[in-house]
C-alpha positions as CSV (number, residue, x, y, z in Angstrom):
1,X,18.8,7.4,9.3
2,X,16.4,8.6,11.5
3,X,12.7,6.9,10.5
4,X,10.9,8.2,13.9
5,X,11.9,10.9,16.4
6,X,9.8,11.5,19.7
7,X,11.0,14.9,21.7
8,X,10.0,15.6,25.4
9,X,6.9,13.8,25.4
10,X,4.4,14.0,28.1
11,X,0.8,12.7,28.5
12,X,-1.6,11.6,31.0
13,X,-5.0,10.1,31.9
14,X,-7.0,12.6,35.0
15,X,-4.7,12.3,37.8
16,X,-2.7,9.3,36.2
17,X,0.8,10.4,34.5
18,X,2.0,7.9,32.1
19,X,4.8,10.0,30.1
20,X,7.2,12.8,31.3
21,X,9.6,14.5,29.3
22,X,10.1,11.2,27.4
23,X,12.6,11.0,24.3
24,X,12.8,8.2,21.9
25,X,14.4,7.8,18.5
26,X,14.0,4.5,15.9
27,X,16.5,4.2,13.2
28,X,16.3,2.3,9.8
29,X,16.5,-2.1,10.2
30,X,15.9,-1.4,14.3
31,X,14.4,-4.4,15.6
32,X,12.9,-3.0,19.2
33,X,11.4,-4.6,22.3
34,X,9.3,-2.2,24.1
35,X,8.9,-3.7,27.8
36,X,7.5,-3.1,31.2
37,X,4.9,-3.8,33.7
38,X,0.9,-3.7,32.5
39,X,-0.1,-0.4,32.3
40,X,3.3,1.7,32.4
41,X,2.0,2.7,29.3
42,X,2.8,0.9,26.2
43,X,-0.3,0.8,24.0
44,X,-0.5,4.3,24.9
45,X,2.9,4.9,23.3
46,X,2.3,3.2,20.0
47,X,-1.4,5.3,20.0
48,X,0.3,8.0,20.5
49,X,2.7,7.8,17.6
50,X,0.7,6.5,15.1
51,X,-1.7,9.2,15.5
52,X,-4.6,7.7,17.2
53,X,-3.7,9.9,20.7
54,X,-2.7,13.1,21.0
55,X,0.1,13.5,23.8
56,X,-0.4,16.7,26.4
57,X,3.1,18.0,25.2
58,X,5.8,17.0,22.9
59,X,6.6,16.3,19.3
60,X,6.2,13.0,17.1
61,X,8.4,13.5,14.0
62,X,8.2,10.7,10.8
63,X,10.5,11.0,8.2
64,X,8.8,12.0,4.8
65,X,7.1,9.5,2.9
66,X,7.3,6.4,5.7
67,X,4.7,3.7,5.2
68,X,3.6,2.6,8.5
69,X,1.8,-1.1,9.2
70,X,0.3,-1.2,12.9
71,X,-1.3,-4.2,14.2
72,X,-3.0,-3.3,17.8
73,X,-4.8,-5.4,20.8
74,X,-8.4,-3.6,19.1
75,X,-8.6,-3.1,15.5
76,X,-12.3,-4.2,14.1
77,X,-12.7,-5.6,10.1
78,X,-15.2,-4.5,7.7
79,X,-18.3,-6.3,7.9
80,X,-19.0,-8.7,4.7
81,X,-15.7,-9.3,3.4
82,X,-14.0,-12.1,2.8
83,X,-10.5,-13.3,4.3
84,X,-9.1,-13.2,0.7
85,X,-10.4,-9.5,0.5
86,X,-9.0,-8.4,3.3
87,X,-5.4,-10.4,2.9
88,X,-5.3,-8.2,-1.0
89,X,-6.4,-5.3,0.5
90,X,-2.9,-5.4,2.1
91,X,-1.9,-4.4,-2.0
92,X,-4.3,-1.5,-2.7
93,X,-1.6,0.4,-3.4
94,X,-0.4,-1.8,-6.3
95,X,-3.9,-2.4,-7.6
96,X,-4.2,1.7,-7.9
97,X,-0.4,2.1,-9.8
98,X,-1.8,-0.6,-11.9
99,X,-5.0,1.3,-12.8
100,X,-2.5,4.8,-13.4
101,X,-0.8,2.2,-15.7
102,X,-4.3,1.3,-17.8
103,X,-5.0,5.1,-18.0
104,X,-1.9,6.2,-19.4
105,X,-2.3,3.3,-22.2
106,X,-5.6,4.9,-22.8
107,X,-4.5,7.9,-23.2
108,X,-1.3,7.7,-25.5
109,X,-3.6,7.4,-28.4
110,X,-4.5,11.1,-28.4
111,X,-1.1,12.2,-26.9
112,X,1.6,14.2,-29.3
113,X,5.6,12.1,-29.2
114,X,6.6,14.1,-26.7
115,X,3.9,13.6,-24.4
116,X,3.9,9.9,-25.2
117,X,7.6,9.8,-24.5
118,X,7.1,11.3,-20.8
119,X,4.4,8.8,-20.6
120,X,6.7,5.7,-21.6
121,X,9.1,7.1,-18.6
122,X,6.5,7.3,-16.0
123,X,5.4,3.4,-17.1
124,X,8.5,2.3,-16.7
125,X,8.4,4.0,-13.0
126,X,5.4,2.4,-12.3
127,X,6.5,-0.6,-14.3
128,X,9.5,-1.3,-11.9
129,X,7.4,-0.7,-8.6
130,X,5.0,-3.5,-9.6
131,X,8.1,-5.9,-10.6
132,X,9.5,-4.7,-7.4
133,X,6.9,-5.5,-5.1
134,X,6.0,-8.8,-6.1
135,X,2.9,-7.3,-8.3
136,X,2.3,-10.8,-10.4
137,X,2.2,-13.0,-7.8
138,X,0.2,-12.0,-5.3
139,X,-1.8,-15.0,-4.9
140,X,1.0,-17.2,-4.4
141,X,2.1,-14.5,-1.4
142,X,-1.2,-14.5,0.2
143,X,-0.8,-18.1,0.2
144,X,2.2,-18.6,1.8
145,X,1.5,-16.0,4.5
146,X,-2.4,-17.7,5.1
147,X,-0.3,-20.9,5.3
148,X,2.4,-19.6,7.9
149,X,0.2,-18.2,10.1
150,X,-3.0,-21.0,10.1
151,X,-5.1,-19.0,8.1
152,X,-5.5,-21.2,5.0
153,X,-7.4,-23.9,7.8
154,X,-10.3,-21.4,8.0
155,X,-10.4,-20.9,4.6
156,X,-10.0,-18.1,2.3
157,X,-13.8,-17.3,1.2
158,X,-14.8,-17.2,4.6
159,X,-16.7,-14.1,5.8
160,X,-14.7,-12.0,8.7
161,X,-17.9,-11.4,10.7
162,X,-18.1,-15.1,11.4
163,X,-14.2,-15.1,13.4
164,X,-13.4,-15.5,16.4
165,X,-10.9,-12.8,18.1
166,X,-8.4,-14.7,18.0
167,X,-8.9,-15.6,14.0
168,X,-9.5,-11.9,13.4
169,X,-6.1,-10.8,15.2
170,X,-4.3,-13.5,13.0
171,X,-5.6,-11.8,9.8
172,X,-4.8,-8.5,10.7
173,X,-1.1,-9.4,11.5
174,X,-1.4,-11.5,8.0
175,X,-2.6,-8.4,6.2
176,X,0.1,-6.6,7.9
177,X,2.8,-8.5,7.0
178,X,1.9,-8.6,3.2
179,X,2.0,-5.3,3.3
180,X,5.7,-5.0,4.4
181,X,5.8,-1.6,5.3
182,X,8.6,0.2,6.5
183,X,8.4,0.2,9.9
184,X,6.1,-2.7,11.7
185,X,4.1,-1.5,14.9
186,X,3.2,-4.9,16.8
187,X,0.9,-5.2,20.1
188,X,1.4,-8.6,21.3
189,X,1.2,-10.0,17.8
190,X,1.4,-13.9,19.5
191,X,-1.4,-13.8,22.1
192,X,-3.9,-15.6,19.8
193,X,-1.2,-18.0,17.9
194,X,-0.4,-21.6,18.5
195,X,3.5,-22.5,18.8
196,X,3.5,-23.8,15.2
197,X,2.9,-20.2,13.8
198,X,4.8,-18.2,16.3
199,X,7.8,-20.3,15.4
200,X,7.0,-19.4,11.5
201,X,6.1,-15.3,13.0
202,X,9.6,-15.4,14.9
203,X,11.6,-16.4,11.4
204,X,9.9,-14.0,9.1
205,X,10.9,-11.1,11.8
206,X,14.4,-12.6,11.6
207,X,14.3,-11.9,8.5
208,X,12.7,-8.8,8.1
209,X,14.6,-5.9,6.7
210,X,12.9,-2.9,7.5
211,X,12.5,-1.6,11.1
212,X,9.6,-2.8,13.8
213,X,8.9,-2.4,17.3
214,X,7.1,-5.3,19.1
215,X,5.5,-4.9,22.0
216,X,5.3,-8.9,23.7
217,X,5.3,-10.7,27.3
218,X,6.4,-13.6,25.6
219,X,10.0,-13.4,26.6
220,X,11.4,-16.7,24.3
221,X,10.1,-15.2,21.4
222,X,11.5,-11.0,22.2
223,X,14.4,-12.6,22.3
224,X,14.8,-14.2,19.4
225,X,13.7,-10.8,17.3
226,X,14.8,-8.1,18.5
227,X,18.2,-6.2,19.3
228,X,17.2,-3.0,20.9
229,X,15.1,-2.7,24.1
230,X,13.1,0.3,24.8
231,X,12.1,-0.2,28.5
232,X,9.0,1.8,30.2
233,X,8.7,2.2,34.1
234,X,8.1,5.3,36.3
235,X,7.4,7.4,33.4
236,X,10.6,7.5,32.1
237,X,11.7,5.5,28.6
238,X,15.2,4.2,28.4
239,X,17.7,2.6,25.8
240,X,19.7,-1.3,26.0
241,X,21.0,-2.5,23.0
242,X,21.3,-6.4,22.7
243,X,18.4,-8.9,24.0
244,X,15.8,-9.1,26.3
245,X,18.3,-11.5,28.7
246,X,20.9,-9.0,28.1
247,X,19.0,-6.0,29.3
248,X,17.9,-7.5,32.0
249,X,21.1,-8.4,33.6
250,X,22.1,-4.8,32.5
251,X,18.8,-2.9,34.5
252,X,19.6,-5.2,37.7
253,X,23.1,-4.1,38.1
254,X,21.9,-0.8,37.9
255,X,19.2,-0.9,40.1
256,X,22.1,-2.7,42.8
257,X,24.6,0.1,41.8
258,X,21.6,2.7,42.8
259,X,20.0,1.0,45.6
260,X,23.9,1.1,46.9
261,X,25.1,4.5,46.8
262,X,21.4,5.7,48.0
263,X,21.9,3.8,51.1
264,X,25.4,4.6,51.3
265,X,24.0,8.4,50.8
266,X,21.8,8.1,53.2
267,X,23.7,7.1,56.2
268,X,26.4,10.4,54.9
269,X,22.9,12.7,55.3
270,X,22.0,10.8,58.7
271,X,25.6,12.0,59.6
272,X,25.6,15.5,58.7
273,X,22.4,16.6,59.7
274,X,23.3,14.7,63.5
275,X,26.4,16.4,63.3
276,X,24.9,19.8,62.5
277,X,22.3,19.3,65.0
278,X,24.9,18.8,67.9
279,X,27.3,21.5,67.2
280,X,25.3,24.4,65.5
281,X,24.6,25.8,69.3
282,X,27.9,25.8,70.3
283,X,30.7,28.9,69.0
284,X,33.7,26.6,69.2
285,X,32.0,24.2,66.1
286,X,29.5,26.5,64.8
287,X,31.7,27.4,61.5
288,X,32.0,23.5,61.0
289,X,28.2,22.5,61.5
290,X,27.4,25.8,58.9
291,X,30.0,23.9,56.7
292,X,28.0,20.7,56.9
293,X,24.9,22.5,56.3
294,X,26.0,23.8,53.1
295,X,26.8,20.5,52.3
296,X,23.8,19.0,53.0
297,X,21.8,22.3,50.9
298,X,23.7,21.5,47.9
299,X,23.9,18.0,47.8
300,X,22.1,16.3,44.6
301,X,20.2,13.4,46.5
302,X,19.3,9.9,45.2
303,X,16.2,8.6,44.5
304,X,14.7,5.5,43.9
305,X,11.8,4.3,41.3
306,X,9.0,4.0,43.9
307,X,8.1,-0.1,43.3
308,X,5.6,-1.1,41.8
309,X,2.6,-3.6,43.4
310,X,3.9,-7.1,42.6
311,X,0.8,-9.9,42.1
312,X,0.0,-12.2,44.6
313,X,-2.0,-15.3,43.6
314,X,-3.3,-17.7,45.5
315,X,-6.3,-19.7,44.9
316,X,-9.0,-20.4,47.5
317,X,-9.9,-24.3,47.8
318,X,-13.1,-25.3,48.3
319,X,-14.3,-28.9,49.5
320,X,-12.6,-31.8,47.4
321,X,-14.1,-33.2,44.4
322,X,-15.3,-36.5,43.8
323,X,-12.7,-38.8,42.2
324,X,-14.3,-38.3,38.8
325,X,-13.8,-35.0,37.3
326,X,-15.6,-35.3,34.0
327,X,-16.4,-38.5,31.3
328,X,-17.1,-38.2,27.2
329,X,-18.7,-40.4,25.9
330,X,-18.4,-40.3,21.8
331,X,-18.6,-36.5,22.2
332,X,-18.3,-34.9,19.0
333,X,-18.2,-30.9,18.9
334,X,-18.7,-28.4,17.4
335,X,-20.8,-25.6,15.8
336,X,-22.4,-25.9,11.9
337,X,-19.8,-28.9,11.3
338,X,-17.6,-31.6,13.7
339,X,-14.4,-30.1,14.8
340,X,-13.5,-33.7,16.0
341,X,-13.6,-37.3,15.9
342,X,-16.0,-39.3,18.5
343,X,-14.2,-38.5,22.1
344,X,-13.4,-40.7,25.0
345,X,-11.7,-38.5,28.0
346,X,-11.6,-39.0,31.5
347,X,-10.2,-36.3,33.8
348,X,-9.7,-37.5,37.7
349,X,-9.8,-35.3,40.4
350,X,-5.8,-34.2,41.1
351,X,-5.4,-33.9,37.6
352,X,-3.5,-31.0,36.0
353,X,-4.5,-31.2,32.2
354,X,-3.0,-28.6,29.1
355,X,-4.9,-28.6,26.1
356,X,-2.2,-28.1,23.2
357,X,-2.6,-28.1,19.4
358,X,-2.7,-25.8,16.7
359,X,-5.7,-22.6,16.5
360,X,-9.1,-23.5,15.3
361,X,-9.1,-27.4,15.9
362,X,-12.0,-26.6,18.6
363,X,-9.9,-26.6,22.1
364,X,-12.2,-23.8,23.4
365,X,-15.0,-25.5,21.9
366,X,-13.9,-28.4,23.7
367,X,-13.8,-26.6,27.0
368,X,-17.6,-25.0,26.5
369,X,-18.6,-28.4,25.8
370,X,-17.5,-29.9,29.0
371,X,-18.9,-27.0,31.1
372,X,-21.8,-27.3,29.5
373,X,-22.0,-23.7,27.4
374,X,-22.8,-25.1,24.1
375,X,-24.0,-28.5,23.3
376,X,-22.2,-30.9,21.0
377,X,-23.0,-32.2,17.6
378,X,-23.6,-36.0,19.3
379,X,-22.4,-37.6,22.4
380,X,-22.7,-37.1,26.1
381,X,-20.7,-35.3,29.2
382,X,-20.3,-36.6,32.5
383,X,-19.2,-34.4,35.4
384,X,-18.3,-35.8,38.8
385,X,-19.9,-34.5,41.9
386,X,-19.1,-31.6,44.0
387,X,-17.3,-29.4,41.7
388,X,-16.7,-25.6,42.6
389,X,-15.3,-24.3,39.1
390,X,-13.3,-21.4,38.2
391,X,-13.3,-20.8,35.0
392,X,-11.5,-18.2,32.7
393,X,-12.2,-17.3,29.3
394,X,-9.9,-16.3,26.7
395,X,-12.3,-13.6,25.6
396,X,-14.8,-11.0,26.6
397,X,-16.7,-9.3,23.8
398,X,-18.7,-6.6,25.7
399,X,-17.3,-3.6,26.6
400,X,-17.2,-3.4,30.6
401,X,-18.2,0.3,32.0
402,X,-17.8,-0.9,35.8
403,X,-15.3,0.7,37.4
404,X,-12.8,-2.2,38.8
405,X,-14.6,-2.3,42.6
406,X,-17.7,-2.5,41.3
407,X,-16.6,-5.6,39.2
408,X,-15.6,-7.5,42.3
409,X,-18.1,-6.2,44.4
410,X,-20.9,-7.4,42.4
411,X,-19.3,-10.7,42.6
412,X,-18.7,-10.8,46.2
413,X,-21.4,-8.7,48.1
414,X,-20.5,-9.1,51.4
415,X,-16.9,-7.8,51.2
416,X,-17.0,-4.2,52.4
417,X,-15.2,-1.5,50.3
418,X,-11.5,-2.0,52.5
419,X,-11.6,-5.7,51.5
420,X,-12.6,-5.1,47.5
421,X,-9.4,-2.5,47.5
422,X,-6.9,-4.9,49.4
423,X,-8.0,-7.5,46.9
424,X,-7.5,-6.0,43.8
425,X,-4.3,-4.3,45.1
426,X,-3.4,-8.0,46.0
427,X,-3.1,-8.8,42.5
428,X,-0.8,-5.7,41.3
429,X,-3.3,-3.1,41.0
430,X,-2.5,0.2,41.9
431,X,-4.8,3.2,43.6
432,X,-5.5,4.7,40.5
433,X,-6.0,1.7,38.4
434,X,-8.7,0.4,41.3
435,X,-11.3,3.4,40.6
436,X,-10.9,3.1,36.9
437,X,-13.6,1.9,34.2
438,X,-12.3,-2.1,33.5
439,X,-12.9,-0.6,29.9
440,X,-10.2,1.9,30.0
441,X,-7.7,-0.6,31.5
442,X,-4.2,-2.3,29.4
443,X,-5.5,-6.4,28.3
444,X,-3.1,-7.3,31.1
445,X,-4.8,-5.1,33.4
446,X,-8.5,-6.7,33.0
447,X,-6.9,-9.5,33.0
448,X,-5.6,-9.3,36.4
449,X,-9.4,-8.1,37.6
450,X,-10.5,-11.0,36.4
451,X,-8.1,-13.2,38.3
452,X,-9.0,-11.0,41.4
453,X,-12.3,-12.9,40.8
454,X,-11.6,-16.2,40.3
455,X,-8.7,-15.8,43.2
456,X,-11.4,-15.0,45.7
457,X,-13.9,-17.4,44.8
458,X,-13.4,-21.0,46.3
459,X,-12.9,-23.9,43.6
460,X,-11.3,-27.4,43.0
461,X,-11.7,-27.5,39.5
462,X,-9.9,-24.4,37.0
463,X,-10.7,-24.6,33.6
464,X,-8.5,-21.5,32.2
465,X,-8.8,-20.1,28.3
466,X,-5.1,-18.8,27.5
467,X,-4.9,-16.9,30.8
468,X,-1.4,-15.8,30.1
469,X,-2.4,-13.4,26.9
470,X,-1.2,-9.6,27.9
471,X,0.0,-10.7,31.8
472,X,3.3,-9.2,32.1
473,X,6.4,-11.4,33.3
474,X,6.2,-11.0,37.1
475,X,2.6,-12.0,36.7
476,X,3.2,-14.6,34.7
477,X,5.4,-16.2,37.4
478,X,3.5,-15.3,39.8
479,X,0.3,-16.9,38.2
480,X,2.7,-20.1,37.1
481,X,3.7,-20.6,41.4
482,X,0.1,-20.5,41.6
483,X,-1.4,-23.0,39.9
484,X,2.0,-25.2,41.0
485,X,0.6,-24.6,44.9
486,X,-3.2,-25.2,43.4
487,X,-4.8,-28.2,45.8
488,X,-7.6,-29.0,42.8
489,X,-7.6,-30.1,39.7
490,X,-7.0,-27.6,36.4
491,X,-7.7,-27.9,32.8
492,X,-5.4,-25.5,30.8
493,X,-5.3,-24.1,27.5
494,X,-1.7,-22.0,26.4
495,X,0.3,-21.6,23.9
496,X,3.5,-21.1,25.7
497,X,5.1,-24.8,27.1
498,X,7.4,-22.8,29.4
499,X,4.7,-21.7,31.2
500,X,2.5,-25.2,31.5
501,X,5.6,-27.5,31.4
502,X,6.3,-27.0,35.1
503,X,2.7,-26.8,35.9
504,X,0.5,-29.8,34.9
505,X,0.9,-33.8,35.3
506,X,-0.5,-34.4,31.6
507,X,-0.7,-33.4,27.9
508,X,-3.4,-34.1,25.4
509,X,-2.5,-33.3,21.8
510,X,-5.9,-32.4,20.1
511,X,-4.3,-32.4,16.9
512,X,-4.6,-36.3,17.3
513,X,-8.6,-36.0,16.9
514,X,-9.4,-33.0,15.0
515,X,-10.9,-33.4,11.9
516,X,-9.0,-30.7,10.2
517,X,-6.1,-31.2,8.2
518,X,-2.7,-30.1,10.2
């Protein structure tokens, strides 16, 4: 049964196609992957069918009476509620068939048998959705889900204006999830969740009956989810069935098969058109060179998917550091309360460091601390001398109206406009993504503007904040080779060990001084 039908869709931004004439159908308990490159156009899809975009042509059909759960990179929560209030919102729906239910008590007093025996009927309706759904123990639910996802460590009666990003993304997927609706819309659901709680996310979708479509760069975990693969590129939408791995070997042998008979084509057109060329002058093999003409007129030629700008990173090194990179000294941090126990860390220069523990135990605040941004609750920082940082944050709040050459040039004035371009096309922009707004951009997109930055900018010491969040796989690997090559020294926070196992020459656990229970 068909839940979703999408027929001849089309849509663009200006001069910047993302969809033509593409066709797309989900069935009941489909688990899909939707893949591709940043900015072929993914967020734009699920917009597009849940409403929030209207497409330039096409038609978006849901079956009747579908409940739809959609968990995107940008949804906001309502000012002064609680964590609790928002995780039971997620059972409105219940709440209000349990009201209907109170009504219809109140009024069989006043009601004739017959009326009273319709009434009994539609209780017992109502009565069997709440059993159903789990009605009488919704606490216990919210619990388990607060618990499986690290929520339960903030705390329940905390307000959602004081979150982070990353806190708020993990209630909105928690919200989601309790709601269990029939068909799960997910944008990169484990950007802001530690390895703990995407293992705990990757067993619940295992599990999960109903149909969802995930949209994720983190290839371990697609893989284990998912067994349809919807794949974006050039415009064009197209069906594997099986696993990421699977698809992939799939598309290559394709794109061999293609790249084959194109070449192989092209040498046959080379051939006729030199053949018609030397004979259509001459009577005696004028009939023949007509012959290859018409061949040539009616042939269907082969074309290839023009390739898209793969990232190149390499980071500029400045002057080496001293041997010291930084020193605590009892540093406690954190905000209104400690997040950890007294510190002692030394970092020397060379160093590659990952930061690695579960969300919330204060390894941002950690990082801020060293740099200086915030001050700790007691202690002291040393850094070493000559350091030219780098640093990367996880998040940035305000909404960025620069188009994406005015964000570099600002940062390095005396590039001229030629340089800016080749820069930002260095690190898999293309033409039209270059004189766009950074606001309008995919995550993975600003993400790789601000890597053009820090690329460009001359450091021995890179202190990076989850830099991996919405890159897509090339510029994952691209970014991984990177840091590999990187002369200096880098302190990393990630949630995915393939990515920083082959990277850095040490570990620190900070669940071994957090004060938080884990």
């Amino acid at each position: 049964m068909s839940i979703l039908t999408v027929k001849n869709l089309s849509h663009g931004f200006g001069d910047r196609a993302i969809f033509d004439n593409v066709s797309f159908r989900l069935l009941k308990g489909e688990h899909i992957g939707l893949v591709g490159a940043n900015g072929e156009g993914k967020s734009s899809f699920m917009n597009i069918i849940t409403g929030k975009l209207e497409p330039d042509e096409g038609t978006i059909d849901w079956s009747k009476r579908v409940r739809v759960g959609y968990l995107d990179q940008h949804t906001a929560l309502e000012k002064g509620m609680t964590i609790k209030d928002v995780l039971k919102g997620a059972f409105k729906y219940l709440f209000d068939l349990e009201n209907e239910i109170n009504e219809l008590y109140g009024k069989m007093g006043e009601a004739s048998e017959d009326e009273i025996n319709s009434m009994l009927e539609e209780l017992g309706t109502i009565q069997d959705i709440l059993d159903h759904n789990d009605f009488y123990i919704i606490d216990a639910k919210v619990d388990e889900v607060a618990r499986g996802l690290g929520i339960a460590d903030i705390g329940l009666d905390k307000e959602v204006n004081d979150l982070s990003g990353g806190q708020r993304t993990k209630i909105l997927l928690a919200k989601l999830l309790l709601e269990k609706p029939d068909i799960l819309l997910l944008d990169e659901p484990t950007n802001y969740l530690d390895e703990q709680h995407i293992e705990w996310l990757k067993r619940y979708l295992q599990e999960y009956e109903n149909a969802f479509i995930l949209i994720s760069h983190d290839i371990p975990f697609l893989n284990s989810v998912i067994n349809i693969i919807y794949h974006m590129e050039n415009q064009k939408l197209d069906r594997y069935t099986g696993s990421y791995d699977e698809f992939r070997n799939v598309y290559e042998a394709k794109k061999s098969q293609l790249e084959s008979a194109y070449k192989k084509q092209q040498q046959e057109i080379d051939d006729l058109k030199d053949f018609v060329a030397r004979n259509k002058a001459r009577v005696a093999t004028r009939n023949m060179a007509m012959s290859r003409q018409k061949k040539l007129d009616k042939m269907e030629v082969i074309e290839l998917a023009r390739e898209k700008p793969k990232p190149e990173f390499r980071f500029k090194a400045s002057r080496a550091s001293g041997k010291l990179i930084f020193e605590t000294k009892d540093l406690v941090i954190g905000y209104d309360e400690p997040l950890s126990i007294p510190l002692n860390l030394r970092m020397e220069r060379g160093q590659k460091i990952a930061l690695m523990g579960a969300n919330g135990l204060g390894k941002t605040t950690l990082l801020k601390s060293i740099l200086g941004e915030i001050k700790p609750i007691s202690g002291t920082v040393e850094k070493g001398d000559y350091l030219h940082i780098g640093y990367f944050e996880q998040e940035i709040k305000e909404a960025n109206y620069n188009t994406c050459i005015e964000e570099v040039w600002k940062e390095f004035p005396s590039m001229d406009q030629r340089e800016v371009r080749a820069a930002l096309a260095k690190c898999g922009l293309t033409h039209q993504h270059i004189e766009s707004k950074v606001l309008v951009l995919s995550g993975g997109e600003q993400a790789k503007v601000r890597l053009c930055k820090l690329i460009n900018s001359e450091t021995n010491l890179l202190v990076l904040d989850e830099p991996t969040n919405h890159l897509d796989v090339d510029a994952k690997e691209e970014l991984k080779q990177a840091l590999r090559d990187y002369k200096g020294s880098i302190l990393l926070i990630c949630h995915e060990p393939e990515f920083y196992n082959d990277v850095v020459s040490d570990v620190w656990n900070c669940e071994n001084w957090t004060t938080k229970i884990v």
